[in-house]
PALO-520973 format. One line per 8 residues: number of its first residue (from 1); for each residue x, y, z of N, C-alpha, C. Coordinates in steps of 0.02 Angstrom, whole numbers, plus 32768, in hexadecimal, padded with zeros to 4 digits. Each point is the difference from the previous one (the first is absolute). Example, Ala and Ser with C-alpha at 12.3 -4.5 7.8 and 13.67 -1.06 7.14 Angstrom:
BEGIN
1 = 8294 7EE4 8186 7FD3 803B 8000 802D 803C 8000 | 7FEE 8035 7FDC 802A 803B 8003 7FD9 8037 8025 .
END
This chain:
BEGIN
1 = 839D 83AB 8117 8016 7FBD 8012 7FE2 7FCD 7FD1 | 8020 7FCA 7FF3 7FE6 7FE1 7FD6 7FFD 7FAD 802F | 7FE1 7FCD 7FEF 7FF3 7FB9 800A 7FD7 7FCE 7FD2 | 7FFF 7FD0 800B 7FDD 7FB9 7FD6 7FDD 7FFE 803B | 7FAF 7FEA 7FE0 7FD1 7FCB 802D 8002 7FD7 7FD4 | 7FFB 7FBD 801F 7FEF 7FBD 7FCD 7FC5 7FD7 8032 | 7FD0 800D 7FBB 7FC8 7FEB 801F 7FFB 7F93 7FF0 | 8019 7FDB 8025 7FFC 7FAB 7FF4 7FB9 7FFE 8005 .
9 = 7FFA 7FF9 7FAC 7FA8 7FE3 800A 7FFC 7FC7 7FEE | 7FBB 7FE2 7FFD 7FFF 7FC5 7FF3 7FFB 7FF6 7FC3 | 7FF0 8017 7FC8 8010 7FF0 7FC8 803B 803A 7FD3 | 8003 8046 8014 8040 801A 7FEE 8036 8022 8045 | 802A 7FF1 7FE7 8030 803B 8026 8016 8027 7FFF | 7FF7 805B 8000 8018 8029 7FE5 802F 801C 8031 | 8012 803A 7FE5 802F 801E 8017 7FF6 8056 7FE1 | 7FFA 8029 802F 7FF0 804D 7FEF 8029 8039 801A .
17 = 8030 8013 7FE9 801E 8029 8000 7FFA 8049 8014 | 7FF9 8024 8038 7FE3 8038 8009 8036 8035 8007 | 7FFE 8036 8002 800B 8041 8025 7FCC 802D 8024 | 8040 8003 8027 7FB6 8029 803D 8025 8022 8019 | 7FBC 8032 8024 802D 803A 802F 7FC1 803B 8025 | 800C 7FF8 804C 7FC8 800B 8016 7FA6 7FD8 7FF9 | 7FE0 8018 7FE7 7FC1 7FDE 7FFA 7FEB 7FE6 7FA5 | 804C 8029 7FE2 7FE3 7FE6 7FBB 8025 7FD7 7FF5 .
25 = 7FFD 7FD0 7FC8 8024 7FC7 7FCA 7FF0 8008 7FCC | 803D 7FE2 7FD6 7FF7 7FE6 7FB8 8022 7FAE 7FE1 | 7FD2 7FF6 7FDF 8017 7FC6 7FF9 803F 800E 7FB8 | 8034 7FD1 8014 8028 8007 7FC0 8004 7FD5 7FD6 | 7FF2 7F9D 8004 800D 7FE1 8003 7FD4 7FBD 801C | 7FEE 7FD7 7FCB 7FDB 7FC0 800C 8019 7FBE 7FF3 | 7FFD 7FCF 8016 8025 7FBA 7FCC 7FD6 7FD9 8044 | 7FE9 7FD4 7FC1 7FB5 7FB7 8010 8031 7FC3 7FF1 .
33 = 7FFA 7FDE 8022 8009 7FB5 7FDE 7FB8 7FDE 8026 | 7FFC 7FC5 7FD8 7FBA 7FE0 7FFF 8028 7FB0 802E | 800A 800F 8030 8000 7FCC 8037 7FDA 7FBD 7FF9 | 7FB7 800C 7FFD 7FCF 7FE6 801C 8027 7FC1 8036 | 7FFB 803C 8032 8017 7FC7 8052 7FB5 7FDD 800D | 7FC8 800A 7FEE 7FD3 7FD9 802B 7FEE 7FB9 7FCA | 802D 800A 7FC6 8008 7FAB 7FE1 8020 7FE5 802E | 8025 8003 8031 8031 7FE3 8020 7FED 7FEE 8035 .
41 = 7FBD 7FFF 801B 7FDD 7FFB 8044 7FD5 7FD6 7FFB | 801D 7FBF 8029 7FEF 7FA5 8001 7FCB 800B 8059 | 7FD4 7FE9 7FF6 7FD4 7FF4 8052 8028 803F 8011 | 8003 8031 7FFC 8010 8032 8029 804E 800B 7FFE | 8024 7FF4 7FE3 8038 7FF7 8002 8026 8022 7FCE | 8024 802B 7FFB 8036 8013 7FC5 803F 7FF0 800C | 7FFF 7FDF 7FBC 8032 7FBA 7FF7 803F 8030 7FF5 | 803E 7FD9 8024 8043 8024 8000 800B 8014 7FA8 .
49 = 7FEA 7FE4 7FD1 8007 8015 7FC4 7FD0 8066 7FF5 | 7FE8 7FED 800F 7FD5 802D 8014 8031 804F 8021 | 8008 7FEB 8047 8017 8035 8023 8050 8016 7FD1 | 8018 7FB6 7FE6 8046 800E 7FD9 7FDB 8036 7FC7 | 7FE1 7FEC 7FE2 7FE5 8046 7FC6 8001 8032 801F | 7FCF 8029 8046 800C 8027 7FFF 8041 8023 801A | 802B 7FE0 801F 804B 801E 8020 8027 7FF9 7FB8 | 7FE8 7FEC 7FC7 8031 800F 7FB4 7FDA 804A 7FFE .
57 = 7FCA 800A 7FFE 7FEB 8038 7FE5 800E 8036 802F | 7FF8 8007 8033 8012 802A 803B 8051 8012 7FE3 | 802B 7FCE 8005 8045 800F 7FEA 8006 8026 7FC8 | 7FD4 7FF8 7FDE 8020 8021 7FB1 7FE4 8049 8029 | 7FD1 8013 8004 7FDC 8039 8020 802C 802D 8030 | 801B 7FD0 8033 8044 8011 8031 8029 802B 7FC1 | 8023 7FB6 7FE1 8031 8026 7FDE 7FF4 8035 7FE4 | 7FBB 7FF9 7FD8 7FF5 8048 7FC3 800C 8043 802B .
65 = 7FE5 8001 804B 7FF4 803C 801F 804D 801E 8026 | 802B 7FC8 7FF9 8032 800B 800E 8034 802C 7FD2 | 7FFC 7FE1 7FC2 8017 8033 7FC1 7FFA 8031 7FF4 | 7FAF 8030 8024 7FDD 8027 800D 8014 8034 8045 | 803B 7FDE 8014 8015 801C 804E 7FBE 7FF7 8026 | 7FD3 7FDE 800A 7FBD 8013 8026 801F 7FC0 8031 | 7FFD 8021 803D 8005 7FCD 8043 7FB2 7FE5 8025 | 7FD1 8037 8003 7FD4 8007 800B 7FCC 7FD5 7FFB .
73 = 8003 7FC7 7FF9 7FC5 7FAC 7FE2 7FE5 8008 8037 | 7F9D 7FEB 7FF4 7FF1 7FEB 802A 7FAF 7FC9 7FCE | 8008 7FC3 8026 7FED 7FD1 7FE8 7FC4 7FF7 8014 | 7FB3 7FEF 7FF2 7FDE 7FF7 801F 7FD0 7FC1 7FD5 | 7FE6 7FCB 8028 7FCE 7FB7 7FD3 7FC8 8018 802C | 7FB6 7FDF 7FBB 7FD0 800C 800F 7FFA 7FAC 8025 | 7FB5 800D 7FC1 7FD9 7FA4 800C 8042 7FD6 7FF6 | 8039 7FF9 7FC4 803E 7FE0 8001 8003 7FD3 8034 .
81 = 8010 801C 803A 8025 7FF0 801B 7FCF 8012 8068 | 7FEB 800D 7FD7 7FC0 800A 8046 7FE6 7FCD 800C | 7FD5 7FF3 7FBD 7FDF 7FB3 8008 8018 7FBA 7FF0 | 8049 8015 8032 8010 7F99 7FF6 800B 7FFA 8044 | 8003 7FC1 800C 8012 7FDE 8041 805F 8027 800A | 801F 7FFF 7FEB 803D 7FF9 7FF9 803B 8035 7FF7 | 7FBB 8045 8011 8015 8057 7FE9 8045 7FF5 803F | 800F 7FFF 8023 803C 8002 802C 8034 7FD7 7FEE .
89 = 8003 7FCC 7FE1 8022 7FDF 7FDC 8030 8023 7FCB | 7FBE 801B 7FC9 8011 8029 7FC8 8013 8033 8001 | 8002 802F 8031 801D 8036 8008 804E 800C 801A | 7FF7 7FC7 8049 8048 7FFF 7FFE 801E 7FD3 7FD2 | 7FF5 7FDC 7FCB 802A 7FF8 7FC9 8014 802C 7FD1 | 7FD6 8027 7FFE 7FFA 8040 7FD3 8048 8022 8029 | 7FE2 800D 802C 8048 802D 8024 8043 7FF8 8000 | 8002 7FBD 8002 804C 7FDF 8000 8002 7FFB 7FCD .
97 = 7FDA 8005 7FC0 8028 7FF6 7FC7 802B 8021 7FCD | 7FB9 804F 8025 800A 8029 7FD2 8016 803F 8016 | 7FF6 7FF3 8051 8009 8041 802F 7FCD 8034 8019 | 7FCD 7FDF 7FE8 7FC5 802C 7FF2 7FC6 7FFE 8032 | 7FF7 802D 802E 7FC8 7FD0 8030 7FB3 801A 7FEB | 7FCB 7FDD 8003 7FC9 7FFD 7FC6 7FC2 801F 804B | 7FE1 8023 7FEE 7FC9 800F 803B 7FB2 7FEB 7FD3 | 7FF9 7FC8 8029 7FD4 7FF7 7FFB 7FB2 8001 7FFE .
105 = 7FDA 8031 7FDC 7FBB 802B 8011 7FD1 7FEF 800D | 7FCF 8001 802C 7FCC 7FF2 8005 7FC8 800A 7FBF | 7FB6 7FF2 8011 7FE5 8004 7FBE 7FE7 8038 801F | 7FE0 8028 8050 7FED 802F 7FFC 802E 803C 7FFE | 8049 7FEA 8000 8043 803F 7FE0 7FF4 7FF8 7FB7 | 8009 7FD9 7FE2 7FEF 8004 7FAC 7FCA 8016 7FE9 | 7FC9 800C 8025 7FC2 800D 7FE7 7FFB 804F 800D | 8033 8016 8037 8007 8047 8024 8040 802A 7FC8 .
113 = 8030 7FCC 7FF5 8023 801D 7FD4 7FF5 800F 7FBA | 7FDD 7FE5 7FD6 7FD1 7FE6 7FC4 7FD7 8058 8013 | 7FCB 800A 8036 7FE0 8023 8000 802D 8058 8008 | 8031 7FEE 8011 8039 8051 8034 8001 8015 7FA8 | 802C 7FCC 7FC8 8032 800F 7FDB 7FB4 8020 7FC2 | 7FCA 7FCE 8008 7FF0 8025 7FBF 7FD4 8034 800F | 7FED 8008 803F 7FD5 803A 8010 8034 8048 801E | 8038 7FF5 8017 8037 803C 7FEC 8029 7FFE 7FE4 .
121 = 801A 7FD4 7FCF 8024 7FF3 7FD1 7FE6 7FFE 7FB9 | 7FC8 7FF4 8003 7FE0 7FDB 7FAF 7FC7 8034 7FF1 | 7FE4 802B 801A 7FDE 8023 7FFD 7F9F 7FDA 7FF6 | 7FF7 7FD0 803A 7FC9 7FEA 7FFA 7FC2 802B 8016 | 7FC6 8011 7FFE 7FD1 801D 8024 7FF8 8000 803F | 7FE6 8022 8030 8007 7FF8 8030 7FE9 7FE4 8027 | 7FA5 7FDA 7FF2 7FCB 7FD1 7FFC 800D 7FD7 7FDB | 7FF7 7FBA 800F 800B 7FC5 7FED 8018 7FA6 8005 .
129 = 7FFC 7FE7 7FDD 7FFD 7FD1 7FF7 8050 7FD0 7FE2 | 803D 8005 8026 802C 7FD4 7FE7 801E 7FCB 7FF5 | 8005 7FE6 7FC0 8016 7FA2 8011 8055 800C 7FD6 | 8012 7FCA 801F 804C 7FF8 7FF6 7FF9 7FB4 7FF8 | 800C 7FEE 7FB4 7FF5 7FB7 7FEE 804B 7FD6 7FF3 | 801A 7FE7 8045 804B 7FE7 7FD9 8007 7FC9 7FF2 | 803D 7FCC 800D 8000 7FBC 7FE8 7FE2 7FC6 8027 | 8010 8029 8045 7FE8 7FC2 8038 7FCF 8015 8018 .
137 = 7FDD 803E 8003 7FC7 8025 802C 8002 8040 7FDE | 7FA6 8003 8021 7FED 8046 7FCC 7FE2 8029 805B | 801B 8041 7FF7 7FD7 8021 804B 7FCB 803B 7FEA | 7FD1 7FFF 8023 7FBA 8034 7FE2 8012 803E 8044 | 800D 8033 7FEA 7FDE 802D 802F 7FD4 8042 7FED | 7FC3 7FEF 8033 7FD9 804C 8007 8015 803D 8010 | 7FEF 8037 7FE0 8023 8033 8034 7FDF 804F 7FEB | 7FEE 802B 802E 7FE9 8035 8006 801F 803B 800B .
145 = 8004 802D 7FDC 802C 8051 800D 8055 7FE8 800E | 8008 7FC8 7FF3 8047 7FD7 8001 800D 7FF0 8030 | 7FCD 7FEB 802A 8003 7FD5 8040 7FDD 7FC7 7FF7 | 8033 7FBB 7FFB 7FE1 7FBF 8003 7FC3 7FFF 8031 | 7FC0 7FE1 7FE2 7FC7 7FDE 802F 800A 7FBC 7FFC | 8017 7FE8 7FCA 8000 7FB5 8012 8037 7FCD 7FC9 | 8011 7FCF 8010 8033 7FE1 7FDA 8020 7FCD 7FEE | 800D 7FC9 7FF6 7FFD 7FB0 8000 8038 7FF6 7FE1 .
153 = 8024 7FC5 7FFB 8032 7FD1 7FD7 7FE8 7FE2 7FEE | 7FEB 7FDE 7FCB 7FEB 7FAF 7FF0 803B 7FD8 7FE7 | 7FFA 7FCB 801F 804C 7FDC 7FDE 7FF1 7FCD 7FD4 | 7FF9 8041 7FBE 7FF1 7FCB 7FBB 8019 803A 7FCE | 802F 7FFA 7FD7 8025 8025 7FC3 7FEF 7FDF 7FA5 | 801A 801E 7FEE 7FFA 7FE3 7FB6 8027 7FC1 800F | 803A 8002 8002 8042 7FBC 7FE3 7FDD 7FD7 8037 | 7FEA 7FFB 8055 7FEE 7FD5 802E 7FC2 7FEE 7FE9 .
161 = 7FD1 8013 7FD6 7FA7 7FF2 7FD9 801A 7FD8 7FD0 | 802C 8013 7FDC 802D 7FCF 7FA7 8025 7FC4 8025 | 8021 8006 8029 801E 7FB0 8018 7FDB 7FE4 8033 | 7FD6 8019 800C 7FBE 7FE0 8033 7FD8 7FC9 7FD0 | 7FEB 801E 7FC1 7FC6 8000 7FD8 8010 7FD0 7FB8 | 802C 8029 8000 8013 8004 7FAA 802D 7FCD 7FE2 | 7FEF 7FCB 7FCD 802F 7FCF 7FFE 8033 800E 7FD0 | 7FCB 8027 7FB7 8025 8028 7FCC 8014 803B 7FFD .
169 = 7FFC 8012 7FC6 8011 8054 7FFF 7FCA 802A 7FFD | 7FAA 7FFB 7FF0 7FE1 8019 8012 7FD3 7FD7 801C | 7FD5 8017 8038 7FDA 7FDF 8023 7FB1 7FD6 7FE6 | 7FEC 7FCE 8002 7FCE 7FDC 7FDA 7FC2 801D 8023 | 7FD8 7FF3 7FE5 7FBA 8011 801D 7FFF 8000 8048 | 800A 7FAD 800C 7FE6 7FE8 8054 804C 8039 8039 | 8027 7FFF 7FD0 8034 8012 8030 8001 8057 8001 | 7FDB 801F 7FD1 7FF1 8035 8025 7FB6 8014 802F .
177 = 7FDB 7FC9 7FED 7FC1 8001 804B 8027 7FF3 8043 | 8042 7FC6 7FF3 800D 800F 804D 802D 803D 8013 | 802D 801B 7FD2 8004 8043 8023 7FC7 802F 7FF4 | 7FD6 7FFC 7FE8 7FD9 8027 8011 7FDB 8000 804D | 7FE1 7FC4 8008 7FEB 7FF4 8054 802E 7FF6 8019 | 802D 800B 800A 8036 8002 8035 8010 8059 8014 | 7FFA 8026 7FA6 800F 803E 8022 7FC2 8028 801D | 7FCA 7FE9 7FE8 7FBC 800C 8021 7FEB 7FF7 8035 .
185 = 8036 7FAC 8010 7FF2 7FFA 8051 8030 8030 8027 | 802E 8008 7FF4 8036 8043 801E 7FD4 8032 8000 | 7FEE 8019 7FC8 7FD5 8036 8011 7FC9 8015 8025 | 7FDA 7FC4 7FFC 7FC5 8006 803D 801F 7FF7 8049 | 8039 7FE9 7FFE 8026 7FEC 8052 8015 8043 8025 | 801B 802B 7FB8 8027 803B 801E 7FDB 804A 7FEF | 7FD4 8012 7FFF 7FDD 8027 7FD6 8011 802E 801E | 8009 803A 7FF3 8027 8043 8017 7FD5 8027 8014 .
193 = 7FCD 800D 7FDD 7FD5 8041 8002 7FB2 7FEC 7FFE | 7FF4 7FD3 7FDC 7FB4 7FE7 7FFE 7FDD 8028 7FCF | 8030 803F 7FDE 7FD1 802B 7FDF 8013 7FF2 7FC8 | 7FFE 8035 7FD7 8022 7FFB 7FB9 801D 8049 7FE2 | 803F 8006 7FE4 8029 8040 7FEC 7FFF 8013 7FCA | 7FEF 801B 7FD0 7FF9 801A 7FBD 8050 7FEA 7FE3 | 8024 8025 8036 803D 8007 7FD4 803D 7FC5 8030 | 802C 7FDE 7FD1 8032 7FE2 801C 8048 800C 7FE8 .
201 = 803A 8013 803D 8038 8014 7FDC 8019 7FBD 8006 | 8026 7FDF 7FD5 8027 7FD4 7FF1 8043 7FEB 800A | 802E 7FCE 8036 803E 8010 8002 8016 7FA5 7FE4 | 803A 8006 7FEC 8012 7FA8 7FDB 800E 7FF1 7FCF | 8016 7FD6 7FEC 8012 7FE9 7FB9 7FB6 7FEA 7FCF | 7FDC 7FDF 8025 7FC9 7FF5 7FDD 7FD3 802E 7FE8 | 7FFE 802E 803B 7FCD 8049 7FD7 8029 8013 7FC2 | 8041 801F 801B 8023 8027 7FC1 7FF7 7FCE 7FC1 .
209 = 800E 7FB9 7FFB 800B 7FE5 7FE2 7FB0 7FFD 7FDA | 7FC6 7FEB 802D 7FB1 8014 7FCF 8000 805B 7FE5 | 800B 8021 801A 8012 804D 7FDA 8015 7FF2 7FD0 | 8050 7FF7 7FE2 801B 7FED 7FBB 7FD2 7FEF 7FDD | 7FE0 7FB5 8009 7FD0 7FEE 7FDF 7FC7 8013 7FE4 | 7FE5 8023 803E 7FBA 8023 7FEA 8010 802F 7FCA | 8035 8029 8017 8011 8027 7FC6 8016 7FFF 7FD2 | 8029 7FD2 7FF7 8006 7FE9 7FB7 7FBD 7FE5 7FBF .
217 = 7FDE 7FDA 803D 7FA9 7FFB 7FDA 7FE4 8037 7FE7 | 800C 8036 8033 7FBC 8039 7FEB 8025 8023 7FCD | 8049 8003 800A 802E 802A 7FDF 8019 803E 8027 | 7FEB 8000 802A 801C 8032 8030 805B 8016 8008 | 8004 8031 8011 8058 7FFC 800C 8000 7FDE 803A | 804C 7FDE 7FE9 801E 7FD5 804D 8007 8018 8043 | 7FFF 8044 7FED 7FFD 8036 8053 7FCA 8010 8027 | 7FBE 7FDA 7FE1 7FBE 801E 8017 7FF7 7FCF 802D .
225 = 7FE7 8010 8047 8018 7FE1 804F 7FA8 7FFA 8015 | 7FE4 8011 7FE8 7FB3 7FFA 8000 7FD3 7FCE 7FCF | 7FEC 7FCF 8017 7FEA 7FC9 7FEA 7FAF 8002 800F | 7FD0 8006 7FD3 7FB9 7FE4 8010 8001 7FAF 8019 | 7FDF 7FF9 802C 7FEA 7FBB 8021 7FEA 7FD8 7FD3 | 7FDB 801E 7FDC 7FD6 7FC9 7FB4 8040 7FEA 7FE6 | 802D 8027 7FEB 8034 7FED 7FD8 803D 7FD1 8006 | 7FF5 7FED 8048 8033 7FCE 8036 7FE4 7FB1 7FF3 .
233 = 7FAE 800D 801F 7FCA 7FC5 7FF2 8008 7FE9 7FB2 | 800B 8037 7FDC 7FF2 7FD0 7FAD 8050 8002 7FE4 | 8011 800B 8027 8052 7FEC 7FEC 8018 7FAD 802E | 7FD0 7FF5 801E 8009 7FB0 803F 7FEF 7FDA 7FCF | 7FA9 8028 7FE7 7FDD 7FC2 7FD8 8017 7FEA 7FB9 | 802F 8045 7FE8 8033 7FEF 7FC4 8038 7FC1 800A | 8027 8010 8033 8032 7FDC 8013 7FF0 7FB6 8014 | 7FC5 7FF0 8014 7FEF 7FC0 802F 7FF8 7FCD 7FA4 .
241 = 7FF7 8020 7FC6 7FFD 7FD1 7FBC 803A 7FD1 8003 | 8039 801E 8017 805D 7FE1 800A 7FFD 7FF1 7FA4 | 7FEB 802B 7FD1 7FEE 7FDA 7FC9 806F 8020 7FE3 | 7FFC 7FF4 7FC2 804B 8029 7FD4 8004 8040 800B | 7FD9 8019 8009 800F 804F 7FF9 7FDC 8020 803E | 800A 7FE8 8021 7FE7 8019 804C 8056 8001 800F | 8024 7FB5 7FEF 8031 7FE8 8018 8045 8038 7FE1 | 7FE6 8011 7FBF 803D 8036 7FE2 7FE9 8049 801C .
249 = 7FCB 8018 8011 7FFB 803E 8022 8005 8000 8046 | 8017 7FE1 8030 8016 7FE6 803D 8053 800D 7FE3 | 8015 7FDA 7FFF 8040 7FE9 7FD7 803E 803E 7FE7 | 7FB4 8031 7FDC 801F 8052 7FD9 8006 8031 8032 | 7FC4 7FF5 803B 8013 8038 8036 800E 7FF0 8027 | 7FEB 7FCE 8023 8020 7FFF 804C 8014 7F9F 7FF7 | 8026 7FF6 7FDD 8026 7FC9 7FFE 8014 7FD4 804B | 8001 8024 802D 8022 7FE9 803E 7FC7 7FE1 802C .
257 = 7FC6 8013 7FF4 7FC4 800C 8039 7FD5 7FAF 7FC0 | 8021 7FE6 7FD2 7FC0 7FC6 7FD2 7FF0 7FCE 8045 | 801A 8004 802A 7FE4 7FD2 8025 7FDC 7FF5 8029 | 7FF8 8050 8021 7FF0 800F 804A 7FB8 8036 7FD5 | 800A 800A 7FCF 7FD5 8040 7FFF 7FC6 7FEE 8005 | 7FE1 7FC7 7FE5 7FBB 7FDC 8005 7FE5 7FF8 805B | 801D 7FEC 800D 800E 8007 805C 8000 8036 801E | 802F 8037 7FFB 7FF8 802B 8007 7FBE 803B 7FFA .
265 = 7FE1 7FFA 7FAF 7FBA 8013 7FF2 7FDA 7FDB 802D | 7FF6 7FD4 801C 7FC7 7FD1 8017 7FF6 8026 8056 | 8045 8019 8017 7FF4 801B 8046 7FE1 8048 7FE4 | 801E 8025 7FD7 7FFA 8048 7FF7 7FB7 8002 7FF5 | 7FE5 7FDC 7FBE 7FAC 7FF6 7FF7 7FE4 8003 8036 | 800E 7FD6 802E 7FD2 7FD7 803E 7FF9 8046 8040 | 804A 800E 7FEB 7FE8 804D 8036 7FE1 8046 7FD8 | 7FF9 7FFB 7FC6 7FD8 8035 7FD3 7FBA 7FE6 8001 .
273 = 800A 7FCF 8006 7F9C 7FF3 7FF4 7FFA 7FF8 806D | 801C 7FE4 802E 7FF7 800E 8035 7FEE 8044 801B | 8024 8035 7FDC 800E 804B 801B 7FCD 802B 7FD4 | 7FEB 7FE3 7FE7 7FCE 8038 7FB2 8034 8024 7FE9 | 803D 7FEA 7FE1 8027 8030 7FF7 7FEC 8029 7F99 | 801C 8033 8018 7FDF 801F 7FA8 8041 801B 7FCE | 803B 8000 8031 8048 8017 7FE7 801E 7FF9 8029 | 803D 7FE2 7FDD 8034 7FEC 801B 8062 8041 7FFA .
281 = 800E 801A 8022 8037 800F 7FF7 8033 7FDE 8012 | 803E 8000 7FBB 803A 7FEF 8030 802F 8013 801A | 8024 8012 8037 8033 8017 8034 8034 8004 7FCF | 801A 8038 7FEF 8056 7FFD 8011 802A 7FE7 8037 | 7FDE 8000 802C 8039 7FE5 8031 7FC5 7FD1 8030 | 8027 7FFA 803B 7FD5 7FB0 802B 8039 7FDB 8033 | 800E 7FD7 8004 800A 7FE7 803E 8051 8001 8009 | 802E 7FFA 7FDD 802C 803C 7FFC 8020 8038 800B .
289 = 7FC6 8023 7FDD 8004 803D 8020 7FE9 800F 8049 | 7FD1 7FE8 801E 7FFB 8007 8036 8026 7FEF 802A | 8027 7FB9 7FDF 803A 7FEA 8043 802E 804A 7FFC | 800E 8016 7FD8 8041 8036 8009 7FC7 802F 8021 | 7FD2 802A 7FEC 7FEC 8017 802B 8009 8008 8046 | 7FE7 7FB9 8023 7FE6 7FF9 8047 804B 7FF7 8026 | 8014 7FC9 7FD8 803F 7FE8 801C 8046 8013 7FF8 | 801B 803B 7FCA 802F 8011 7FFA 7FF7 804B 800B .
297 = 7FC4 8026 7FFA 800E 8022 7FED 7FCF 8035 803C | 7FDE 7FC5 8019 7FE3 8012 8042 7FC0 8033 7FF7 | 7FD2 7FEE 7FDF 7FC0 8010 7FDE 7FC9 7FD9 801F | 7FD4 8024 801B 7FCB 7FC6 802E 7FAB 8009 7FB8 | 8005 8044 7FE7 7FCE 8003 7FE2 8000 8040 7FDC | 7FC3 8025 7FF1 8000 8040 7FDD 802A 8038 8035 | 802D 7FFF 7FE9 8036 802A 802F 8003 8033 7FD5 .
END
């Protein structure tokens, strides 16, 4: 059987293409557009320009999967569309526009799905430490023999830290101290475990997106999913110069992320030096995958 999940995030919207059958999948099929819906969120509010972006993108997505014979859509928004005053609004606009009805996730379903997809999907360890860093919110969970002990949402992302913060294109001194105490104060608010994890698997645009990087520094191949912690930290303190050539090696690999990635590093750091973390992996798969998992495919855990 085949279907689309489209994950409405707050700074991308993808769309993932699977086949499945019984307890396995494969993915066939990816396509990102870079939304950023949480530019569009006034006092709490996402402005009808806003919700109109995403029912254009949903449509093209409709259509593509339609060409595809795939009937099978199922739509799901994180922080997007969680954290505005106005999520009932936006959804049934969404619906009538596009036909599409949008389920709306909690942060402890995103933080559960994030954890299903990369610990039976992504092949994470089975002890550990996972963060899922997206546009509007990043979720931490603990977890033992692959049973969550503990687990949080914080509702703070890269693109919601950059239009919070950020007036330019990279962040000035003072304006990354305040995301910095802001994600520090999240962190001391929500602390998961109190301990600290050697190892952290990684799910998001921002991890993958510091991977590329790191590895392109050390020289590593683009496929290597294991990141030293040192190498994350002096890849922040590289990037925070915003000098010419910070700006063209941003630009050469991950072109899409020049805005958010500085933001993005500032939560990921803050939970590597919170957690003692010593390596970082990153997920093939994550929150995504877990929605098809749990929800289509009727997967509660290590089955």
């Amino acid at each position: 059987m085949k279907c689309g999940i489209v994950d409405l995030g707050s700074n991308t919207i993808r769309l993932s293409i699977y086949h499945w059958e019984g307890r396995q999948f494969k993915l066939l099929m990816n396509k990102k557009e870079m939304a950023g819906l949480a530019g569009y969120i006034r006092d709490g509010v996402l402005s009808d320009r806003g919700i109109l972006v995403a029912c254009q993108v949903l449509a093209g997505f409709k259509a593509l999967l339609e060409n595809f014979d795939i009937r099978d859509i199922h739509v799901f928004a994180t922080a997007s569309l969680r954290n505005i005053v106005n999520t009932e609004d936006a959804v049934d606009t969404i619906r009538s526009v596009t036909g599409l009805p949008v389920e709306v996730v909690s942060g402890s379903d995103e933080a559960a799905f994030s954890f299903l997809g990369a610990t039976v999907g992504g092949g994470a360890p089975a002890t550990g430490l996972l963060a899922d860093i997206g546009g509007g919110s990043t979720e931490l969970v603990s977890y033992e023999n692959g049973i969550i002990t503990s687990g949080c949402s914080l509702p703070m992302g890269s693109l919601s830290l950059f239009t919070k913060h950020v007036s330019g294109l990279f962040p000035t001194r003072e304006e990354r101290r305040a995301m910095r105490d802001e994600v520090k104060a999240e962190l001391d608010r929500a602390k998961t475990a109190g301990g600290h994890s050697a190892h952290l698997t990684g799910v998001g645009g921002t991890i993958r997106a510091a991977a590329k990087l790191c590895n392109d520094l050390s020289g590593a191949d683009q496929s290597n999913r294991v990141i030293p912690a040192g190498e994350i930290r002096a890849l922040y303190k590289d990037l925070k110069k915003g000098d010419q050539a910070t700006l063209r090696q941003i630009l050469r690999i991950v072109p899409d992320r020049v805005h958010t990635i500085l933001p993005g590093l500032a939560i990921l750091n803050a939970v590597l030096k919170s957690y003692e973390v010593e390596t970082v992996l990153v997920s093939t798969c994550g929150v995504r995958e877990g929605y098809l998992l749990r929800r289509v495919m009727g997967v509660n855990g290590h089955e």
